[in-house]
SEZANU-951050 format. One line per 5 residues: number of its first residue (from 1); their letters; for each residue x, y, z of N, C-alpha, C, O. Coordinates in Angstrom, 3 decimals. Each point is the difference from the previous one (the first is absolute). Layout:
# SEZANU-951050
NUM> A> X,Y,Z,X,Y,Z,X,Y,Z,X,Y,Z | ...
This chain:
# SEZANU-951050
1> XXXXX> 0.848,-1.177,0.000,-0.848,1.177,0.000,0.894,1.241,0.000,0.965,0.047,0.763 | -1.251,0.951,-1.588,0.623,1.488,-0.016,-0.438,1.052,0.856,-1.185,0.184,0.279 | 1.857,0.306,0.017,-0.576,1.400,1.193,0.614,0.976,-0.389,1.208,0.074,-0.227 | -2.043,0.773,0.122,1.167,1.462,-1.119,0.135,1.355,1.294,-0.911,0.751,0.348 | 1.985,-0.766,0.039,0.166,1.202,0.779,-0.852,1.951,-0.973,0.124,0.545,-1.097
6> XXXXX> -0.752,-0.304,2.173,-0.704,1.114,0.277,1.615,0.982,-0.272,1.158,-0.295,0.294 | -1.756,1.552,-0.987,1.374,0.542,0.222,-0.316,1.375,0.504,0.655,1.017,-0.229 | -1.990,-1.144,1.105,-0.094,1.046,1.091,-0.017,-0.117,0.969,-0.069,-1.183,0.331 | 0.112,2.183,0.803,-0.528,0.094,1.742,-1.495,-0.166,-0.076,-0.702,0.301,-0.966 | 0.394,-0.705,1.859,-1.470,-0.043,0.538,-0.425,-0.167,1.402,0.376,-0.750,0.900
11> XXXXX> -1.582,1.994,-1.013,-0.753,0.461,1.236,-1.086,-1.072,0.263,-0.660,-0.471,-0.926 | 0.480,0.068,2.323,-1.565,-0.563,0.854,-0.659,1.417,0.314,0.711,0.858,0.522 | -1.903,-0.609,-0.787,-0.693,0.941,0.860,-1.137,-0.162,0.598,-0.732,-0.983,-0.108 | 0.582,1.775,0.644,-1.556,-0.055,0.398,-0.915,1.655,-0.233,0.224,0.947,0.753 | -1.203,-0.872,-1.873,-0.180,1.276,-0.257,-1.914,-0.177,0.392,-0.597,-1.017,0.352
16> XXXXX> 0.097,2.296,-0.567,-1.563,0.211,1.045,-0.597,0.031,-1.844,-1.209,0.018,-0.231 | 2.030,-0.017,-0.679,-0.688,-0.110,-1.584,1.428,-0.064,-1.056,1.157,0.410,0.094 | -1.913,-1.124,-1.076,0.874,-0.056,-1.462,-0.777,0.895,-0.998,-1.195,0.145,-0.258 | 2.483,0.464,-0.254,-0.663,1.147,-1.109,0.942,-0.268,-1.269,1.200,-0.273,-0.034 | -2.346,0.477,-1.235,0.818,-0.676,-1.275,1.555,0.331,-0.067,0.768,-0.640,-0.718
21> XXXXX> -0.237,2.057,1.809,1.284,0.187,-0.153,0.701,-0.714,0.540,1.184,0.069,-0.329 | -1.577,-1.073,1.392,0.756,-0.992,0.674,0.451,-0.983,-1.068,1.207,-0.227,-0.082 | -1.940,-0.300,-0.637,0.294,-1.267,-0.684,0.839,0.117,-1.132,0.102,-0.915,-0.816 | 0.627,2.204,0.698,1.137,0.059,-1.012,0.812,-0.888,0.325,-0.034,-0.550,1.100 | 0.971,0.255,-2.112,1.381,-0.645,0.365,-0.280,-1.707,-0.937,-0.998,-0.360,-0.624
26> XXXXX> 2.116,-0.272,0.830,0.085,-1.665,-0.742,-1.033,-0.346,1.189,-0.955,-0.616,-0.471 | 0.847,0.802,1.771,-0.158,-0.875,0.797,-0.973,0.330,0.996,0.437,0.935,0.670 | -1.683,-1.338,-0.247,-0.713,0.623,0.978,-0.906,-0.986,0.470,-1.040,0.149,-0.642 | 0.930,-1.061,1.428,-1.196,-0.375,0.598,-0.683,0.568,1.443,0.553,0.569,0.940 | -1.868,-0.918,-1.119,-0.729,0.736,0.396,-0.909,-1.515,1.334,-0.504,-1.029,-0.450
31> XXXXX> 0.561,1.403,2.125,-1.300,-0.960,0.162,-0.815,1.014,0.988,0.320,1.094,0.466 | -1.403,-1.825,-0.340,-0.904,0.949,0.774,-0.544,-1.484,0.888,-0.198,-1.077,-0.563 | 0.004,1.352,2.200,-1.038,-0.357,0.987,-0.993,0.616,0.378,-0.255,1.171,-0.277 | -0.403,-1.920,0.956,-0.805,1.298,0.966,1.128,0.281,1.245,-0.451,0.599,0.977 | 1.371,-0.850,-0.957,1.012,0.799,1.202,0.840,0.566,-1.001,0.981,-0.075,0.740
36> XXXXX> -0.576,0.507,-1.632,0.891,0.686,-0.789,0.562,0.194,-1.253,0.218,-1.137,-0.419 | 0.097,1.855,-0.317,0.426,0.374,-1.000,1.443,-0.061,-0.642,0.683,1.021,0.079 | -0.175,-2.109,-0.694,1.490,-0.242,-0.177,0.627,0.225,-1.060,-0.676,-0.549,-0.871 | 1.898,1.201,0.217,0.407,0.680,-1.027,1.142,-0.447,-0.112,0.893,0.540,0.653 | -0.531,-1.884,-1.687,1.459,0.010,-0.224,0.366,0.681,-1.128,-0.757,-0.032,-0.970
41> XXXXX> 2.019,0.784,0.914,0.827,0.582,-1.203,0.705,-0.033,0.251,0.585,-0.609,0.895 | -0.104,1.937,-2.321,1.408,-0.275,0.282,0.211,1.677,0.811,-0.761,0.953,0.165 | 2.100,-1.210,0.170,-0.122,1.127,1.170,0.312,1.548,-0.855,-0.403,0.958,0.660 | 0.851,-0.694,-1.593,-0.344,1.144,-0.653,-1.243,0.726,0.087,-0.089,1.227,0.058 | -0.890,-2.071,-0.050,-1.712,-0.081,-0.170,-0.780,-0.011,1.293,-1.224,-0.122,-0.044
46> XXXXX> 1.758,0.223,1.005,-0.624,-0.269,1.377,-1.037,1.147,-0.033,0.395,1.056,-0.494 | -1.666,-1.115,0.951,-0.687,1.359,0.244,0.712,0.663,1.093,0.642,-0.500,0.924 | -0.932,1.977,-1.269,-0.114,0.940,1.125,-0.292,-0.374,1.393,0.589,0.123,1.074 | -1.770,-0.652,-1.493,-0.992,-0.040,1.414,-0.154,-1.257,0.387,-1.158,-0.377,0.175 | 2.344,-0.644,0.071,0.054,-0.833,0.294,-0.062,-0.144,1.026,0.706,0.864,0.521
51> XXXXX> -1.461,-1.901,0.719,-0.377,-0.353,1.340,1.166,-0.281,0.391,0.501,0.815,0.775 | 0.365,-2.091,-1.181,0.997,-0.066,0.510,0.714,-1.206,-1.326,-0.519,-0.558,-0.967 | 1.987,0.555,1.570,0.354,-0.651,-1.256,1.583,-0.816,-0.082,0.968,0.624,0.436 | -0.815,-1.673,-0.863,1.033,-0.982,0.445,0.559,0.049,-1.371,-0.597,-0.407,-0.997 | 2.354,1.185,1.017,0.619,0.347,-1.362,0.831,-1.160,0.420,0.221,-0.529,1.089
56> XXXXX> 0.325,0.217,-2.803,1.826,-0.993,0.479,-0.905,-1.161,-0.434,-0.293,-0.576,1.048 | -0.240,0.006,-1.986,-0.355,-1.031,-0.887,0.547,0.074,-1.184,0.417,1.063,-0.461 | -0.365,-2.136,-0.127,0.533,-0.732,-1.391,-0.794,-0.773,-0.535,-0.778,-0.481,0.824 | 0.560,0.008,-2.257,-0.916,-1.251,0.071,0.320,-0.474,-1.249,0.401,0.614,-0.989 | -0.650,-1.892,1.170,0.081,-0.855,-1.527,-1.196,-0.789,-0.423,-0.562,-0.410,1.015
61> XXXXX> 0.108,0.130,-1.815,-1.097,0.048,-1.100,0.281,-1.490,-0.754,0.861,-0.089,-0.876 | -1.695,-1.103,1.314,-0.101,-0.982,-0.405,-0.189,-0.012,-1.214,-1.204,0.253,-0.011 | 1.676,-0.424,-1.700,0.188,0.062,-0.694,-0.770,-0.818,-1.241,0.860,-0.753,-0.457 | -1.761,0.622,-0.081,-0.999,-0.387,-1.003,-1.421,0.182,0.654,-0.040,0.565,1.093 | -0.822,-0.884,-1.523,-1.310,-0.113,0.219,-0.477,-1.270,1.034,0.303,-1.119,-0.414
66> XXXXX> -0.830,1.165,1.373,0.072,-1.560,1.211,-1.431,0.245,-0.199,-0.507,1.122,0.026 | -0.332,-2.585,-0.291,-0.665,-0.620,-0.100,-0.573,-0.086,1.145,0.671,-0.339,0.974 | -2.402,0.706,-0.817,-0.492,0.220,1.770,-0.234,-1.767,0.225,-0.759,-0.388,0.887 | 1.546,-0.672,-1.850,-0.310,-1.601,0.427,1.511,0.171,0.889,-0.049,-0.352,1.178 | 0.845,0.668,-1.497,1.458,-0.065,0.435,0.133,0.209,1.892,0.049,1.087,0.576
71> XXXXX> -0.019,-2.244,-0.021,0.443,0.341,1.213,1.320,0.080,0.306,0.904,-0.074,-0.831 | -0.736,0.258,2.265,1.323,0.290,0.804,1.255,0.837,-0.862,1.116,-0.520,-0.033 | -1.333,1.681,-0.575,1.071,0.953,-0.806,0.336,0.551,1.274,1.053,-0.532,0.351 | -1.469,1.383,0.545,0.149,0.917,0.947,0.311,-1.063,1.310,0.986,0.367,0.639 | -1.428,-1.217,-0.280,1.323,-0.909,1.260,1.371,-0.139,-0.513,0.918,0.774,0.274
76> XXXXX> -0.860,-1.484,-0.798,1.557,-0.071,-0.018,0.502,0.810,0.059,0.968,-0.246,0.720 | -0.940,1.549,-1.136,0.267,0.989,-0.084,0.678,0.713,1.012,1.184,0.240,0.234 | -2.732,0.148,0.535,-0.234,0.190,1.271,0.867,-0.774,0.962,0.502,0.663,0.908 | -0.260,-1.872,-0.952,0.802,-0.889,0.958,1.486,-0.181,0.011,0.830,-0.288,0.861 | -0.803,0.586,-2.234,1.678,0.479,-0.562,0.400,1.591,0.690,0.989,0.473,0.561
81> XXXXX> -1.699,-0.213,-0.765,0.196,1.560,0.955,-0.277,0.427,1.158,0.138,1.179,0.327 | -0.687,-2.357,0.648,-0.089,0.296,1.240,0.964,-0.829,0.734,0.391,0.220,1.146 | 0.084,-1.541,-2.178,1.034,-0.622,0.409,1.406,0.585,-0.237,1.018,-0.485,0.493 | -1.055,1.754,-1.426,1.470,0.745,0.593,-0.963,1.216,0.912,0.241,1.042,-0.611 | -0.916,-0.801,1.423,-0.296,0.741,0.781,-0.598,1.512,-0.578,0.074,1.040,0.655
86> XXXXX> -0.680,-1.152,-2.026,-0.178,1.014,-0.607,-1.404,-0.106,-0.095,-0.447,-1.103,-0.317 | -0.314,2.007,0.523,-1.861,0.420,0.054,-0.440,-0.042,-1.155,0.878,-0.388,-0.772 | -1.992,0.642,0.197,-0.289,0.451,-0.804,-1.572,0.587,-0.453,-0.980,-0.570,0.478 | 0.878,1.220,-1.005,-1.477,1.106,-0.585,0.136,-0.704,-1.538,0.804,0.263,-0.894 | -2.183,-1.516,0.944,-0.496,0.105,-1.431,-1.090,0.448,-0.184,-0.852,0.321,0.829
91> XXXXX> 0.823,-0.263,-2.431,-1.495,0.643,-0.276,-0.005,-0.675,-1.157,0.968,-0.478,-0.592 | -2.092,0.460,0.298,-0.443,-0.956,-1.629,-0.707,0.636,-0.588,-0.870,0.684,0.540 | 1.125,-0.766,-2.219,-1.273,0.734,-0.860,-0.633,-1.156,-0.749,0.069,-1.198,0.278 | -0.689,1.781,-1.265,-1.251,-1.616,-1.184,1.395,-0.527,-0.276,0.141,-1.203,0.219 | 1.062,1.964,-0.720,0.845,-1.177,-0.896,0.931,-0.544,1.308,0.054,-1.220,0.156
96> XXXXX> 0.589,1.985,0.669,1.079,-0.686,0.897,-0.092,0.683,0.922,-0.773,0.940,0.187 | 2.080,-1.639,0.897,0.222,0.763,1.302,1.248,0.686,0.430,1.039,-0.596,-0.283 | -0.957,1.468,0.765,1.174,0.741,0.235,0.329,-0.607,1.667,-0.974,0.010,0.753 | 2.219,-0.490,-0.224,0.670,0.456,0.737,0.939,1.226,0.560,1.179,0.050,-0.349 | -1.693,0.857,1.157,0.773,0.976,0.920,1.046,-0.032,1.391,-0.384,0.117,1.164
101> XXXXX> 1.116,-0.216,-1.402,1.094,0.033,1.414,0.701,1.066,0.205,0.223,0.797,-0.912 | 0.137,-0.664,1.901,0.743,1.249,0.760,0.978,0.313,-0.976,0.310,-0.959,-0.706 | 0.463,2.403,0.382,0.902,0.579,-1.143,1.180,-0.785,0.612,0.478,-0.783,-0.821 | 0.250,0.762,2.267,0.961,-0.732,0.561,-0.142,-0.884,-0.279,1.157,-0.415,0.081 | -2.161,-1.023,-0.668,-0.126,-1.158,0.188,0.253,-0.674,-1.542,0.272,-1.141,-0.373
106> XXXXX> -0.522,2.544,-0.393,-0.278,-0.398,-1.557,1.073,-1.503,-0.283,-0.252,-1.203,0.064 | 1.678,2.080,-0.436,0.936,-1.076,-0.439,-0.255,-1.245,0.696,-0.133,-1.088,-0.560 | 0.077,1.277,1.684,0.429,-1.463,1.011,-1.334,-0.771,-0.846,0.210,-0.998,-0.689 | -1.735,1.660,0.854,-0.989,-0.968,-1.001,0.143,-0.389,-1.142,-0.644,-0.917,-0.511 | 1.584,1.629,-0.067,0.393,-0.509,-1.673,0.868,-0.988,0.039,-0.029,-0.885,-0.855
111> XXXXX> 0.806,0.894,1.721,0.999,-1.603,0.172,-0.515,-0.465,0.616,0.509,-1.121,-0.033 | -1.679,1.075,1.066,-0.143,-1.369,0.621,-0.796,-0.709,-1.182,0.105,-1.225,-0.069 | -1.000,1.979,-0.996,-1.251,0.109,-0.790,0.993,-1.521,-1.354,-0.252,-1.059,-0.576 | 1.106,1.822,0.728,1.045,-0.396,-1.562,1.235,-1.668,0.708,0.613,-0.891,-0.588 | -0.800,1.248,2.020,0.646,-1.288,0.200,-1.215,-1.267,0.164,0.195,-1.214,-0.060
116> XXXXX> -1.237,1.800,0.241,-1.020,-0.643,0.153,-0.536,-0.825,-1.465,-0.737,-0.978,-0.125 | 1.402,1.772,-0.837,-0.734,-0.576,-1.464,-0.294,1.116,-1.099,0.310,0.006,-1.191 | -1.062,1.018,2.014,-0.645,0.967,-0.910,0.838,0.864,-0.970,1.213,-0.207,0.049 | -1.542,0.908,-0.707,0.796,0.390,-0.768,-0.142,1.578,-0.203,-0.952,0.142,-0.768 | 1.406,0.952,1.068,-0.306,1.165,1.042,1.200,0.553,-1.323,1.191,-0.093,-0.296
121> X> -2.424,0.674,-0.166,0.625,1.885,-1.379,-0.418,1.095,-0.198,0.572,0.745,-0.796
């Protein structure tokens, strides 16, 4: 499997609304609860009026189109990266899923990712 390094920073937020000017950029997801309002980007793009907000992410981008029959893409993953002690923030769209880890953590996830098998460009 390929994982294509992100070649931006990226913001967690938490904002009280999204406005079409938020969603500029390659990259923006968007979730909503009834407890809150969540805004990932990239950090160029952060609103103004952001509630509060967790900078110093990286992310890489599972690479073709994944099939909603396709299980377990995101464990191994996940377990490869908590087994070198590294967290992680995914998010998924219709075609794939992105993994996010700390900006300090990036490299160390790309070699544990690439000794593991994957193939990380």
């Amino acid at each position: 499997m390929e994982l294509k390094k992100l070649k931006y920073d990226l913001t967690v937020c938490k904002v009280k609304e999204i406005t079409p000017e938020d969603m500029r950029g390659e990259l923006c997801f968007v979730g909503k609860t009834d407890e809150e309002l969540s805004l990932v980007c990239m950090t160029e793009h952060v609103p103004e009026d952001t509630i509060e907000r967790e900078d110093g992410w990286k992310g890489f981008r599972i690479q073709g189109v994944l099939d909603f029959s396709l299980i377990g893409i995101l464990a191994p993953i996940a377990t490869i990266l908590a087994d070198h002690k590294i967290g992680i923030f995914a998010v998924s769209t219709f075609n794939t899923d992105y993994i996010l880890v700390k900006k300090e953590n990036f490299d160390a996830a790309a070699a544990a990712l690439i000794e593991a098998g994957y193939t990380v460009v």
